[in-house]
C-alpha positions in Angstrom: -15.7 -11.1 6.6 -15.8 -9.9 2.9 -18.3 -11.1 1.0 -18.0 -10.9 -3.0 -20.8 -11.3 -5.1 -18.8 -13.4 -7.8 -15.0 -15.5 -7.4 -13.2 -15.7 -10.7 -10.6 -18.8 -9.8 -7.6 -18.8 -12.0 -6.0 -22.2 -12.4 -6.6 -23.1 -9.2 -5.5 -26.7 -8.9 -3.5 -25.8 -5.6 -6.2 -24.9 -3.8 -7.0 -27.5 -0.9 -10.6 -29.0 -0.6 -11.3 -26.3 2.0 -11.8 -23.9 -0.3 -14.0 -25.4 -2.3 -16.1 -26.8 0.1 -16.0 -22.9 1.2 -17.4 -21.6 -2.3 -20.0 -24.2 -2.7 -21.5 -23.5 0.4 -21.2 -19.3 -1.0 -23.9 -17.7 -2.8 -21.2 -16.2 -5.5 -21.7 -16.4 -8.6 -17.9 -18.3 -9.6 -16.2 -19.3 -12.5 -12.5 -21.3 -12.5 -10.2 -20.0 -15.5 -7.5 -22.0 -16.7 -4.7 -21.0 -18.3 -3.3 -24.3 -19.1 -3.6 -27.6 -19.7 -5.1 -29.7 -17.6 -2.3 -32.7 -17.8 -0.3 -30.2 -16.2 -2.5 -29.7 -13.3 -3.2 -31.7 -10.1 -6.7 -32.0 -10.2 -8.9 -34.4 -8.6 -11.5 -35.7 -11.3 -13.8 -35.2 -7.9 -12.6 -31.7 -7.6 -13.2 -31.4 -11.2 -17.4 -32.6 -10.8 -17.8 -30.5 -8.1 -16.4 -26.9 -8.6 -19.1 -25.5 -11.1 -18.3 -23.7 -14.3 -15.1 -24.1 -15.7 -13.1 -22.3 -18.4 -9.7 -23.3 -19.9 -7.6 -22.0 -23.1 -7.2 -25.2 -24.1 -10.4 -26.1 -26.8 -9.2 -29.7 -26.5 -9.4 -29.7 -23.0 -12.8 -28.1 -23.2 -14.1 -30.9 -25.1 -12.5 -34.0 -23.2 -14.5 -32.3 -19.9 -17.3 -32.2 -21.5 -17.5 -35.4 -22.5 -17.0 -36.4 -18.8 -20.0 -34.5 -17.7 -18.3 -30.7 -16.8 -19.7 -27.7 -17.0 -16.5 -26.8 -20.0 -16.2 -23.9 -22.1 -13.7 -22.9 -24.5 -12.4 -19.3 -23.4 -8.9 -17.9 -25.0 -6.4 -15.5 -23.1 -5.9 -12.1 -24.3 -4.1 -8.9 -23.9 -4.2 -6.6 -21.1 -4.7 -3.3 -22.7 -4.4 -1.3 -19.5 -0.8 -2.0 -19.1 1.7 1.2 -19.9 4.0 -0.2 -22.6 7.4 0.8 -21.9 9.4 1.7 -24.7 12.7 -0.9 -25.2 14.0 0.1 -28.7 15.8 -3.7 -29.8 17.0 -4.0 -33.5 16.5 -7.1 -35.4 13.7 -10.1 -34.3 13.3 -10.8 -30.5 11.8 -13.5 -28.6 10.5 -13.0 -24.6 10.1 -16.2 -22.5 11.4 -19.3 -21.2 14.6 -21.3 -22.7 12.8 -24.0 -24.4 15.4 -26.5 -26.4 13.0 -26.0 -29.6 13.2 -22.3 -29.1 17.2 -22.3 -29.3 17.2 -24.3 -32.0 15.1 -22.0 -33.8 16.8 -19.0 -32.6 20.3 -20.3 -33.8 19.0 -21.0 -37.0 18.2 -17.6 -37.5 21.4 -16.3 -36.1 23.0 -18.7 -38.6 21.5 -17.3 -41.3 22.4 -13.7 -40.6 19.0 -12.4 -38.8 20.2 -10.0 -35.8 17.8 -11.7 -32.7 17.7 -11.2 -28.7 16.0 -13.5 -26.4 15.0 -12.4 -22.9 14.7 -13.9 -19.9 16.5 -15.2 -17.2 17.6 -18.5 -18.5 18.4 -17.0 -21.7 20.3 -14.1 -19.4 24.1 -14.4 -19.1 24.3 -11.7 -16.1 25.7 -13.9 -13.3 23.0 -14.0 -10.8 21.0 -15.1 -13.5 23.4 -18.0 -14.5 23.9 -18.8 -11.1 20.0 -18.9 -10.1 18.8 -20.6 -12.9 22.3 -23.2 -13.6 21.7 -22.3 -17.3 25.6 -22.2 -18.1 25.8 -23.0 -21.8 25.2 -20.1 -24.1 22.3 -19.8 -26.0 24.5 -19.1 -29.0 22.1 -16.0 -29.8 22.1 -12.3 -28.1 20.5 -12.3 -25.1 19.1 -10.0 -22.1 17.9 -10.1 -18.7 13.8 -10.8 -17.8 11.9 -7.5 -18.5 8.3 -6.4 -16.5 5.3 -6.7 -18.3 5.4 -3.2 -19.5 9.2 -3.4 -20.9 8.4 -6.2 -22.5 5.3 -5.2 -24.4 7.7 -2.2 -25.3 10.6 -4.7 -26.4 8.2 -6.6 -28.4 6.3 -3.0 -30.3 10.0 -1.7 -30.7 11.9 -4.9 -32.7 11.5 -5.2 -36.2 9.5 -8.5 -35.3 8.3 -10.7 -32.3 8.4 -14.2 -32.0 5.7 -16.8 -31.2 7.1 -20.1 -30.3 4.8 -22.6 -28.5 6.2 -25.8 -26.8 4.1 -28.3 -25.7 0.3 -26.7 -26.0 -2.1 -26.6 -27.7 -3.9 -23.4 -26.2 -2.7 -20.4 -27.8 -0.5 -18.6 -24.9 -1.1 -15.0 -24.0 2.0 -13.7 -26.0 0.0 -14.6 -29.0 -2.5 -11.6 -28.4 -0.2 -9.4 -26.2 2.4 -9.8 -29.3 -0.6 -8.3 -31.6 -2.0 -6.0 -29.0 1.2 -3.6 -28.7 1.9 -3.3 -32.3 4.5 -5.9 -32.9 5.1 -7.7 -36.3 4.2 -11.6 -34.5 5.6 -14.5 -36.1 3.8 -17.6 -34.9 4.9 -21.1 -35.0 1.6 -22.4 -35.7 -1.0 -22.0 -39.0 -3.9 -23.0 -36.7 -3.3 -19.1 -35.1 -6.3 -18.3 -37.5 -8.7 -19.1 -35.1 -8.3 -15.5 -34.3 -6.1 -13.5 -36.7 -5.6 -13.8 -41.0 -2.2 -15.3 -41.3 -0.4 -12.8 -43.9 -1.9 -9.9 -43.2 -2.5 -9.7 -39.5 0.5 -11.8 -37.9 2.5 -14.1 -40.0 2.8 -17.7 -39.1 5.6 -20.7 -40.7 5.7 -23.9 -40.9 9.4 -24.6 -41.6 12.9 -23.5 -40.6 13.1 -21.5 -44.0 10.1 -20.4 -43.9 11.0 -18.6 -40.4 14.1 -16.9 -42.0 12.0 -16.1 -45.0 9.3 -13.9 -43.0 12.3 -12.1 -40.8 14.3 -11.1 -43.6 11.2 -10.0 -45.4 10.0 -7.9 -42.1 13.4 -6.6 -41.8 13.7 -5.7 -45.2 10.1 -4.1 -46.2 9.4 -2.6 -43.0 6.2 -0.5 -44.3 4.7 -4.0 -45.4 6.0 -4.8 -41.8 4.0 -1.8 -40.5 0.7 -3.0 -42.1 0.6 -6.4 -40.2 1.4 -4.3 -37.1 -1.7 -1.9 -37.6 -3.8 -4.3 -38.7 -2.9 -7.0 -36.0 -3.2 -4.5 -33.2 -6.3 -3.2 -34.6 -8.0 -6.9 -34.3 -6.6 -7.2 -31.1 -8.4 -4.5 -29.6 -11.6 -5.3 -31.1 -11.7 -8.7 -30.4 -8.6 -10.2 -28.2 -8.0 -7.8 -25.0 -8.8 -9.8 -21.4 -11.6 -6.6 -21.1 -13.4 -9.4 -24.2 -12.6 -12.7 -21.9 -14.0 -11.2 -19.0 -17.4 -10.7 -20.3 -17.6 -13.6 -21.4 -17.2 -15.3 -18.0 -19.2 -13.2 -16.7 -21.9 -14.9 -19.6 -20.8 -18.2 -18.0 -21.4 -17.5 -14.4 -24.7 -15.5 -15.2 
């Protein structure tokens, strides 16, 4: 039987009582990582009081625990700087991830304006098996291209003229908002509160409007050595500050 000497838990809400009945009665040191929030989660409020330390991206969920008496602490995600980035050379501003309606609409607006853009993944995808898996049949009304690994995406991202950041229905910051910095990319975030951990303007731009949005791309697109400064600078923060190597010790603070 192996026996570790610590269990990192991410997310773990599908994990049946058995397990944690298992840990508890471990000597591990353990520590449960979430990466989102926790009204998306099937937790037990039980569960909840009984796993140990917990940490979560989201600093409002952090709080709300630890007014309920859990062991709560606030810990961000970050980029993993031990991934090969794969170069995918992409003209114009791209966006990686899920088909969101509020993502279209933003997309299309840029299209509209004249802004060359390329979403990827595979409900943006119009290869058929992609269609046909996902029953995504409308066009997006942008360019679009299949789901990329980890390491093509990071590469897409670096290579574009700028990367976007769109959040749905969060309020953690999700790991494309560090992995976006950490490869080199020009990141345009949807939300002003992304100074927790990076200047707006100088180390990732962030908008508050549809204008705004086409603003910042034109401007990336047209001043690309101004673009190249919030790409070194960005990526330089990152890896001081914002790579998982950083989260990880501080769990390991947590379960000390």
């Amino acid at each position: 039987m192996y026996r570790p000497d610590a269990v990192v838990v991410v997310r773990g809400d599908f994990l049946g009582q058995d397990w944690w009945d298992a840990l508890s009665s471990h000597p591990a040191r353990r520590v449960t990582w979430m990466y989102d929030e926790l009204r998306r989660m099937s937790y037990r409020d039980e569960t909840l009081a009984q796993i140990g330390v917990l940490a979560t991206y989201s600093a409002l969920d952090a709080e709300a625990l630890r007014s309920r008496g859990v062991q709560a602490h606030h810990v961000p995600l970050g980029f993993d700087a031990l991934e090969p980035i794969r170069a995918r050379p992409t003209g114009g501003v791209t966006l990686i991830g899920a088909r969101y309606p509020s993502r279209e609409v933003a997309l299309r607006r840029l299209a509209g304006a004249g802004v060359e853009v390329t979403a990827f993944g595979r409900d943006w995808s119009r290869h058929p098996v992609d269609v046909l898996r996902t029953g995504a049949y409308a066009h997006p009304g942008v360019r679009s291209g299949r789901e990329l690994s980890r390491g093509r995406a990071y590469g897409a991202m670096r290579d574009s003229a700028a990367t976007l950041n769109l959040h749905a229905d969060q309020d953690g910051f999700t790991m494309r908002t560090f992995e976006a910095a950490g490869v080199g990319a020009v990141e345009i975030c949807d939300r002003p509160d992304v100074d927790r951990f990076y200047e707006p303007g100088a180390e990732v731009l962030s908008y508050g409007s549809a204008d705004e949005l086409v603003e910042q791309c034109r401007r990336v697109i047209a001043d690309p050595r101004w673009a190249d400064g919030i790409r070194a600078r960005g990526r330089a923060r990152t890896l001081a500050e914002h790579t998982l190597a950083h989260r990880l010790r501080r769990l390991e603070q947590l379960w000390a």
